[in-house]
LUMRO-806732 format. One record per atom (N, C-alpha, C): atom name; x, y, z. Coordinates in Angstrom, 2 decimals, padded with zeros to 5 digits. Layout:
# LUMRO-806732
{atom = CA	px = X	py = Y	pz = Z}
...
END
This chain:
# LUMRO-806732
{atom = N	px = -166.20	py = 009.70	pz = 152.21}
{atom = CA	px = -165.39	py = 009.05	pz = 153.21}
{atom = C	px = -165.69	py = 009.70	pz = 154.57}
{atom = N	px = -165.77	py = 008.91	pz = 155.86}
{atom = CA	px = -166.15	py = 009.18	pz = 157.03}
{atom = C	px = -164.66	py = 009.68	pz = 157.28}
{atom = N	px = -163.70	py = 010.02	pz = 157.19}
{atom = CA	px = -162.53	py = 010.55	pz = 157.96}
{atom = C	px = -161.25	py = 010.59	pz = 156.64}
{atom = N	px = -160.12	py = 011.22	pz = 157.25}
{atom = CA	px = -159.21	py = 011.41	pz = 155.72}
{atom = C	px = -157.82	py = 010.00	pz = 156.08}
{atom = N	px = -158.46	py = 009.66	pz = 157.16}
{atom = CA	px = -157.38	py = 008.11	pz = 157.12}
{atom = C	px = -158.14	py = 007.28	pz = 156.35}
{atom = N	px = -159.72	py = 006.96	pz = 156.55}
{atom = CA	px = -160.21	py = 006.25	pz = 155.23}
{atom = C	px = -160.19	py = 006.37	pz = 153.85}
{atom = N	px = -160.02	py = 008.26	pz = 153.52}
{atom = CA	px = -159.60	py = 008.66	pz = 152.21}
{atom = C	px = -158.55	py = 007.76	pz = 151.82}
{atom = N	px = -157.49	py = 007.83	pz = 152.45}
{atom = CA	px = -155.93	py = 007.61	pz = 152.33}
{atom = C	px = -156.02	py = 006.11	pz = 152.10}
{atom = N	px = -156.53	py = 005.53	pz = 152.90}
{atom = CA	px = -156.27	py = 003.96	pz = 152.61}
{atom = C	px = -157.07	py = 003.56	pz = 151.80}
{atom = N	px = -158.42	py = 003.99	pz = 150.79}
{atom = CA	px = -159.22	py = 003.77	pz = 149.75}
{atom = C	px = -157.88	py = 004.14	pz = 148.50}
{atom = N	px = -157.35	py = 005.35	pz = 148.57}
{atom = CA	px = -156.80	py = 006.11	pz = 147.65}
{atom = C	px = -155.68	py = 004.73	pz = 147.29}
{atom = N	px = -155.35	py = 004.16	pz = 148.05}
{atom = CA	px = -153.88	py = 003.37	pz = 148.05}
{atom = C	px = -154.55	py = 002.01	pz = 147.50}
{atom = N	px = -155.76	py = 001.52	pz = 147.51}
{atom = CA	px = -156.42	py = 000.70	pz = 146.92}
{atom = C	px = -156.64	py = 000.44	pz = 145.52}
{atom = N	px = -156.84	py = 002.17	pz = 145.00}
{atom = CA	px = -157.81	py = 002.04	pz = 143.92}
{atom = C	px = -156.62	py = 002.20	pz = 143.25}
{atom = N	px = -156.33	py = 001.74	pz = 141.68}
{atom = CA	px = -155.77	py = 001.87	pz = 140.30}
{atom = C	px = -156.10	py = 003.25	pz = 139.87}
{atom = N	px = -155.80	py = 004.10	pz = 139.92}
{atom = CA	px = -155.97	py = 005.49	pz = 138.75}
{atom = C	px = -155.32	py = 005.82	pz = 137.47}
{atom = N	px = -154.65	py = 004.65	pz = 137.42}
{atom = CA	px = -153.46	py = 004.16	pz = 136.19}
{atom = C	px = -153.37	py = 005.50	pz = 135.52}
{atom = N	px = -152.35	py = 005.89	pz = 136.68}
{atom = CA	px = -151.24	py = 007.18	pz = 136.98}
{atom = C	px = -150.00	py = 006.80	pz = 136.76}
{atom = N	px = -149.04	py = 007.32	pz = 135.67}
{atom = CA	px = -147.62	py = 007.89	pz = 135.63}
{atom = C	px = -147.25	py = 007.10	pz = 137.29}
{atom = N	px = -145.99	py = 006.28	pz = 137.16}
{atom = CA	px = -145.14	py = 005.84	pz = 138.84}
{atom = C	px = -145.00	py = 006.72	pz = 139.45}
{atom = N	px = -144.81	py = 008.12	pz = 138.78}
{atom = CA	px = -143.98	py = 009.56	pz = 139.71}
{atom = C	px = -145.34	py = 010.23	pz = 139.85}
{atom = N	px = -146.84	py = 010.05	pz = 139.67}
{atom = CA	px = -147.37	py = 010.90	pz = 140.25}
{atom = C	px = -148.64	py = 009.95	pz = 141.19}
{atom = N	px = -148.54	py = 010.88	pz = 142.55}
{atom = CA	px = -149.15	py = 009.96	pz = 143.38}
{atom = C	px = -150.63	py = 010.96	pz = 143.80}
{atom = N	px = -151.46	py = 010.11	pz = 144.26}
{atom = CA	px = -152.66	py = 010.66	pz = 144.67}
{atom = C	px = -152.54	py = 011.37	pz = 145.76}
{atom = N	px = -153.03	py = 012.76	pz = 146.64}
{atom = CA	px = -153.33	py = 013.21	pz = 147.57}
{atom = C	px = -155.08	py = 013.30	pz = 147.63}
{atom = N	px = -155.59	py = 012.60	pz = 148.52}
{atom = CA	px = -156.95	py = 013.25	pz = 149.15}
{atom = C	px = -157.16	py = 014.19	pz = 149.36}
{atom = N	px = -157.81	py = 015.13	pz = 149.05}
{atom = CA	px = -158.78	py = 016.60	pz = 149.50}
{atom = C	px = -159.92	py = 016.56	pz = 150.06}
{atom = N	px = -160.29	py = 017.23	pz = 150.55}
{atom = CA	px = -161.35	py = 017.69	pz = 151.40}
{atom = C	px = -161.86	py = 018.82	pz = 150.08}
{atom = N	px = -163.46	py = 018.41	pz = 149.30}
{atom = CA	px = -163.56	py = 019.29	pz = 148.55}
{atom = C	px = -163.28	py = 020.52	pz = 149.09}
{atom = N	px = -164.15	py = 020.61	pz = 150.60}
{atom = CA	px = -164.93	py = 021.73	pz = 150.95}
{atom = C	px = -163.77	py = 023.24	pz = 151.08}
{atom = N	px = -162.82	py = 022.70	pz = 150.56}
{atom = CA	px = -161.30	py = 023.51	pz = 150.47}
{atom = C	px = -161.66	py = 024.31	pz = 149.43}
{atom = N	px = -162.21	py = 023.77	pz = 148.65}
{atom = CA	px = -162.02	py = 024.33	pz = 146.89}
{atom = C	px = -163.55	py = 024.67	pz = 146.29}
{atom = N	px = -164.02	py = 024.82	pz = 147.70}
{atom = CA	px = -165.73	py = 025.05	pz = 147.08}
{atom = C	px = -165.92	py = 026.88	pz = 146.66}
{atom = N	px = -165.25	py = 027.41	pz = 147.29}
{atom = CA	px = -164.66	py = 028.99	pz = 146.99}
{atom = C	px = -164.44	py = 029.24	pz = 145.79}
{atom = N	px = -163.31	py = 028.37	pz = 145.26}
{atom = CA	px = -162.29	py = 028.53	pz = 144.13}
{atom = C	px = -163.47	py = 027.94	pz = 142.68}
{atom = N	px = -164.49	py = 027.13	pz = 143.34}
{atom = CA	px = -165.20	py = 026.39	pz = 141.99}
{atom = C	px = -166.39	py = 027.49	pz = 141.81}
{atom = N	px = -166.95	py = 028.13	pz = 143.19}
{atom = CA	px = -168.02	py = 028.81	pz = 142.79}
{atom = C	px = -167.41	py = 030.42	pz = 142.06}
{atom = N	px = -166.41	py = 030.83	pz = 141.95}
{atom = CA	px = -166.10	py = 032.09	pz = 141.37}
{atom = C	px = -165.41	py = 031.62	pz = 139.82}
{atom = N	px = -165.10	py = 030.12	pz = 139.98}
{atom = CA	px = -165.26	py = 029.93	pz = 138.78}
{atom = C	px = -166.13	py = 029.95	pz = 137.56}
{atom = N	px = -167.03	py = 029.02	pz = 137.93}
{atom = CA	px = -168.50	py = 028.83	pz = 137.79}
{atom = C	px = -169.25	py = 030.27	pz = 137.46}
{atom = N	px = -168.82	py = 031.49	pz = 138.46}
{atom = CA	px = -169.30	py = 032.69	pz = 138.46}
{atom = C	px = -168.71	py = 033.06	pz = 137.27}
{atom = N	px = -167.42	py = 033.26	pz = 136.70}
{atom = CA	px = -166.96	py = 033.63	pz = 135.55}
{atom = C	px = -167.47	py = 033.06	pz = 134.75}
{atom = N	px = -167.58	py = 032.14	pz = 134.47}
{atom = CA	px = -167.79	py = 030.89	pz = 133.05}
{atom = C	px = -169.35	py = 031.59	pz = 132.79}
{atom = N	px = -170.46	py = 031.85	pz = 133.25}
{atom = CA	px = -171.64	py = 032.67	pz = 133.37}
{atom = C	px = -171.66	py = 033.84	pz = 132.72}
{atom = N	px = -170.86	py = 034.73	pz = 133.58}
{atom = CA	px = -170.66	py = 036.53	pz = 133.13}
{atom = C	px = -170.05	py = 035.78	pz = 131.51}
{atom = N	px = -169.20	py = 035.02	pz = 130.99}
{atom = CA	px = -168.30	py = 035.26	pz = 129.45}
{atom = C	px = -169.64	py = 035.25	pz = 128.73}
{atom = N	px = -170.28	py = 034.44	pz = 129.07}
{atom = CA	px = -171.72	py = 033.73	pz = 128.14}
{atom = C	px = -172.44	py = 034.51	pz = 127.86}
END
């Protein structure tokens, strides 16, 4: 998505045939690119 108002109004489009009480929020991966690569880093070192 070019911007997070286009996120938002795709998100409100699409069916995710979600529970009524739980609603979608958009992210910005690049939030959680930290949190996936030290994941990723663990899942490695167990192996």
């Amino acid at each position: 998505m070019s911007s997070p108002q286009e996120a938002v109004g795709a998100a409100k489009l699409i069916d995710f045939k979600l529970p009524a009480n739980v609603r979608v929020l958009p992210e910005e991966i690049n939030r959680y690119v930290g949190i996936i690569d030290n994941y990723e880093r663990l899942i490695r070192l167990k192996i």
